[in-house]
C-alpha positions in Angstrom: -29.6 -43.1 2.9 -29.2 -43.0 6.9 -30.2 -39.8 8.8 -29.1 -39.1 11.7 -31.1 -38.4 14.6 -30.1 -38.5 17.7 -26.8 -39.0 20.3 -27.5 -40.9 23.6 -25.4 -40.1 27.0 -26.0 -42.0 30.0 -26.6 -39.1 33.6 -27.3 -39.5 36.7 -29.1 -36.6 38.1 -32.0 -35.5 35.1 -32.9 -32.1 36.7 -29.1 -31.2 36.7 -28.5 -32.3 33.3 -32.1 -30.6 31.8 -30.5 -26.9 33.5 -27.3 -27.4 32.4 -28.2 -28.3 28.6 -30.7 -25.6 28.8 -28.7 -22.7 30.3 -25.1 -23.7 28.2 -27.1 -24.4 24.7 -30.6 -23.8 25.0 -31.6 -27.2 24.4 -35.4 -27.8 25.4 -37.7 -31.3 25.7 -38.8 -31.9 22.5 -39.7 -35.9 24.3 -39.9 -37.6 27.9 -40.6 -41.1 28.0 -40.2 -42.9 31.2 -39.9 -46.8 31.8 -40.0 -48.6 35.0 -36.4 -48.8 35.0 -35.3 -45.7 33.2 -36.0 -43.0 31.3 -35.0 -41.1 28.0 -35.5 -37.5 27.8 -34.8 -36.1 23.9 -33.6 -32.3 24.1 -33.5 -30.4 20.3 -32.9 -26.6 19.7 -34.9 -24.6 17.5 -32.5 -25.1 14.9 -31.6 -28.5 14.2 -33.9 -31.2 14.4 -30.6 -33.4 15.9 -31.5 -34.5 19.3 -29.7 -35.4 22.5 -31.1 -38.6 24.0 -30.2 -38.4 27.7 -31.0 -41.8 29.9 -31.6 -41.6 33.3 -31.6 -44.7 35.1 -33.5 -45.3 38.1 -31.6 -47.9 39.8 -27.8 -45.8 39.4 -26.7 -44.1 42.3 -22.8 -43.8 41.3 -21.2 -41.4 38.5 -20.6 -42.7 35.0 -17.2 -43.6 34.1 -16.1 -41.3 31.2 -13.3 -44.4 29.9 -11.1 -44.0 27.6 -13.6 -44.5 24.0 -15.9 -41.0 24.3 -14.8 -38.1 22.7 -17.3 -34.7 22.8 -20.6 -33.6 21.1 -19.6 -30.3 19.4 -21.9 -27.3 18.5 -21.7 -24.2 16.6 -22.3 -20.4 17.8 -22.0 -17.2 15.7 -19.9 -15.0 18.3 -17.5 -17.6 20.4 -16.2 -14.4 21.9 -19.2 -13.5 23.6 -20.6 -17.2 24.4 -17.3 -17.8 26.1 -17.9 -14.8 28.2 -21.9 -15.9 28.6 -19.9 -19.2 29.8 -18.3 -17.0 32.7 -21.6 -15.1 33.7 -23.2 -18.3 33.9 -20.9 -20.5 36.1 -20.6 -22.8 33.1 -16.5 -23.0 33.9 -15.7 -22.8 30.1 -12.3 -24.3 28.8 -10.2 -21.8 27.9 -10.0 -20.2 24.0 -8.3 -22.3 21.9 -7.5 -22.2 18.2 -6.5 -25.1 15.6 -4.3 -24.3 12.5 -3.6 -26.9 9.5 -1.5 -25.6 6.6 -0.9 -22.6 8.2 -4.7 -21.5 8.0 -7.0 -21.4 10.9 -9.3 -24.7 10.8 -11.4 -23.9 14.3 -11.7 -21.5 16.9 -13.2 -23.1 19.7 -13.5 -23.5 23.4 -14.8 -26.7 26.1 -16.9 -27.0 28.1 -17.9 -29.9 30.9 -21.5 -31.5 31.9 -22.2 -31.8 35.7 -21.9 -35.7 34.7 -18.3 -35.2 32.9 -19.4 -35.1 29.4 -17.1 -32.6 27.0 -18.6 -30.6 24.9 -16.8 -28.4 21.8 -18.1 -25.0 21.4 -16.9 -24.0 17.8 -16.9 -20.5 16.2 -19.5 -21.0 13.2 -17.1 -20.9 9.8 -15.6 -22.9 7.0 -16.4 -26.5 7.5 -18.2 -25.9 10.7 -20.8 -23.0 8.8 
């Protein structure tokens, strides 16, 4: 049975990226291994042992292109209310509230939000499928 462990984005400034995971979800180091051409940097949160793999590498001067095939990572929050408004505080230019019905029943409650290297990011009120 496959587990998985990890989802990998490609960014092109690895101080900007480690604040901005780390101030919008609290995602910390958990690994930094560095090559002579790039280097992967693994950030987990206390409560998943998921990890985001970001790559930095060293020769890339220009922005990633975002194309037309990459969706979002999407996490979970007890209170989307008050992350939303954490969002503000912070600078974090949330998306704005947005809810999704099927069958007339509320499937998610959830809001976006954007890396500094273009990257979406679902913010989902904890519930039903998403618990």
């Amino acid at each position: 049975m496959a587990k998985p462990v990890h989802s990998m984005i490609r960014v092109l400034d690895e101080a900007r990226s480690l604040n901005y995971y780390n101030k919008a979800f609290g995602l910390e180091p958990a690994d930094r291994i560095a090559f002579p051409d790039f280097t992967l940097i693994y950030l987990r949160h206390p409560s998943s042992p998921f990890e985001l793999e970001l790559t930095v590498n060293a020769d890339r001067t220009a922005p990633y292109q975002m194309g037309d095939g990459y969706g979002h990572l999407a996490v979970v929050v007890d209170d989307l209310a008050a992350e939303h408004a954490r969002f503000e505080r912070e600078n974090l230019s949330p998306g704005p509230l947005r809810e999704l019905q099927h069958n007339n029943a509320v499937l998610a409650r959830f809001f976006f939000a954007t890396d500094p290297d273009g990257y979406k990011i679902e913010v989902i009120q904890r519930g039903g499928r998403f618990g």
